[in-house]
N, C-alpha and C positions, 0 to 999 in steps of 0.2 A: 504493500500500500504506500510505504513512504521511499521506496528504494530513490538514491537521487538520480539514478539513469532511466531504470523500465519502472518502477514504482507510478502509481495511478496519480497520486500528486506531481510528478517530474511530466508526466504525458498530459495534466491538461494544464501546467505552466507551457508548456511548449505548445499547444493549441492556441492558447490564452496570446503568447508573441506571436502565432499566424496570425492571429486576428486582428493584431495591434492594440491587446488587450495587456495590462498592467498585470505582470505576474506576482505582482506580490501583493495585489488584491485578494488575492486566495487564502481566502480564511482556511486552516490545518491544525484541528487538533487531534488529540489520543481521545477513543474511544471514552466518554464519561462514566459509563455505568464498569468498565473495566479496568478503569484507574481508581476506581472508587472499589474494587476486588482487591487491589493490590495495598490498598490503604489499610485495607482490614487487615493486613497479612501484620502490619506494625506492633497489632497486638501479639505481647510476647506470654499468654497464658498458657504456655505450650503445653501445660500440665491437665487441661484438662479436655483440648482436643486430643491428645494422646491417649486418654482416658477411655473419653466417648468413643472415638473413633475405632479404638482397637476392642472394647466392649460391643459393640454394634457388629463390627464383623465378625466376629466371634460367633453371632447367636445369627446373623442374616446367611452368613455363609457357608453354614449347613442345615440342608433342607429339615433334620429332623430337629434340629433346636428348634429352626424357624416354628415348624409348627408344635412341637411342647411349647415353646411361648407363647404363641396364640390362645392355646389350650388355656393355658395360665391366665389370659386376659379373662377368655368366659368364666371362671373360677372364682375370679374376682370380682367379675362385674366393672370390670376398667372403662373408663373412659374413649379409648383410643384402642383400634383394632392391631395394628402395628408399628414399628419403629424407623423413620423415614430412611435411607440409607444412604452416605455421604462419601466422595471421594474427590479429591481437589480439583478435577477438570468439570465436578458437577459446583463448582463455586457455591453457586444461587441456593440451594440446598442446605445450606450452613444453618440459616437460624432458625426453619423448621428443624432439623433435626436436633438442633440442641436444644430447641422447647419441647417439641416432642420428649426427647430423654429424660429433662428434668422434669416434664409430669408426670415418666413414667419412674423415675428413681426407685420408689422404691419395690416394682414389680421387678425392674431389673435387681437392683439387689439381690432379691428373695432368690427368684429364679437363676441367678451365676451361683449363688450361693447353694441350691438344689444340680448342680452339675458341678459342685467340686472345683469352680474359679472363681471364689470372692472377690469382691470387687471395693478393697478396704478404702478408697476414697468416696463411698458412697455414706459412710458412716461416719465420716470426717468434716467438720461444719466450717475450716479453712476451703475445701476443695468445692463443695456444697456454696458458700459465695463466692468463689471465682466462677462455679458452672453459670451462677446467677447471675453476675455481672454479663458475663457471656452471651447470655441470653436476651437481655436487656439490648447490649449495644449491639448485635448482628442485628436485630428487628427495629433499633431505630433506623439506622442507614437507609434498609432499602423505603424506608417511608419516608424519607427526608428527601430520597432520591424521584419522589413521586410529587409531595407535597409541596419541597422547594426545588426550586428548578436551577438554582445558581450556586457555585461553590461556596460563595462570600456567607452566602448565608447559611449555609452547613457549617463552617467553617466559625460563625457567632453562636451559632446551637452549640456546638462543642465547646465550646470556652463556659460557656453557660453550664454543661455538665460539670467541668472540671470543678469550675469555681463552687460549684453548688456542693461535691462531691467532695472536696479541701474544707467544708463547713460540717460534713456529715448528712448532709440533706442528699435523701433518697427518694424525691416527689416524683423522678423523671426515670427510675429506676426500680419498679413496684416490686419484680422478681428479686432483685438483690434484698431490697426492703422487707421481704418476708423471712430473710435469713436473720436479719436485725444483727449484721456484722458490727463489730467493738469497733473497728477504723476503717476506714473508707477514704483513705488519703491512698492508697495504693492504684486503684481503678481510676482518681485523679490522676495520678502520672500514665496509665494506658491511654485515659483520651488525652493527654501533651502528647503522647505518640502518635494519635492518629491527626491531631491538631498540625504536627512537624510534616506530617508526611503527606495528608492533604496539601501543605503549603507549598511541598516541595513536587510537588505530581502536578497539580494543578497551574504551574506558575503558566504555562500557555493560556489557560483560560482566562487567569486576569487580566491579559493583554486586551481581549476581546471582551471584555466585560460587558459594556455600554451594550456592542451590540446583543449577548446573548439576553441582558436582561431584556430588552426590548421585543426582542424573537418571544421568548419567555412570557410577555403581556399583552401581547399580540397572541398565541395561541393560548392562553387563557379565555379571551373576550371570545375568540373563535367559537369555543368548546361551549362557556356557557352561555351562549347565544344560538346554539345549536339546538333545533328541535326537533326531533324526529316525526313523521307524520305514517310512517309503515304501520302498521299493527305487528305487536308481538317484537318489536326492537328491542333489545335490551342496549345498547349504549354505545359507545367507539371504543 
């Protein structure tokens, strides 16, 4: 996409000088919604994607656990029929499956614990608020990424967590707040991580600010001015 010879930006600047068009009119940036994957990566809980991740394959990736733990759902009367299943090229999957996990904690528990592979960070109320932070912050992202449309202001939501989360205030963080962790200045310094590295990923996009906000207020009015007249539409 970006090669500076055959890459699709290099062929339509060279289009752009057939036409006696200004090639540096070409607005180029990195994918948003996949810079905004790699941001997440800053978070260094490594302890409890490691956790989940190798817990879930464990029980996904053999057909008879899979279904004993099904089994164990009806037994229970659970919530949730099964456990979403995650691997880094499935990115997007992330904060279902870590909400997913932690509603299901402690069926997983019970059931590693009925196959002879305890799962002793499930019993641990340090690793129990990291799952939770965890959970929290992959599920504001992609709604931030729906709801605000511009990095600057993800980028003030996050500062607003820190600062809130440096005070102990967990209003924006309901799952971590169920844990009712002792300090909470720790999950402050994760979002200064993701605070750094938004800044640092993004710096393209603040070039172009002006115009993406504009883009941005412009397809808002679009959408909510949009009426549908079909029957039976549900929506764009």
């Amino acid at each position: 996409m970006v090669g500076a010879q055959k890459g699709l930006t290099a062929l339509v600047k060279k289009e752009m000088s057939h036409l006696s068009l200004d090639p540096s009119d070409l607005v180029v940036c990195h994918c948003i919604i996949h810079q905004e994957s790699l941001c997440a990566h800053s978070l260094k809980l490594n302890n409890v994607m490691k956790t989940v991740v190798s817990t879930i394959n464990f029980i996904k990736s053999r057909g008879l656990n899979n279904c004993q733990f099904k089994e164990l759902f009806s037994e229970l009367e659970s919530e949730y029929v099964d456990l979403v299943y995650h691997c880094e090229v499935r990115w997007l999957s992330r904060a279902n499956m870590l909400a997913r996990f932690y509603a299901l904690r402690e069926e997983v528990r019970h059931f590693m614990e009925m196959k002879g592979k305890p799962v002793m960070e499930l019993s641990d109320g340090k690793f129990l608020s990291d799952l939770a932070f965890m959970v929290d912050i992959t599920k504001h992202l992609p709604e931030l990424n729906i709801t605000i449309p511009t990095s600057s202001s993800t980028l003030c939501f996050q500062m607003l967590w820190q600062g809130q989360l440096e005070r102990g205030n967990t209003v924006h963080f309901p799952t971590l707040q169920e844990q009712k962790p002792d300090v909470t200045t720790e999950y402050a310094g994760e979002c200064a991580k993701l605070i750094q590295a938004f800044d640092e990923r993004f710096h393209d996009v603040k070039n172009i600010q002006k115009e993406l906000d504009m883009f941005a207020m412009y397809g808002v009015r679009i959408v909510s001015s949009f009426k549908p007249e079909k029957k039976g539409f549900k929506g764009l």
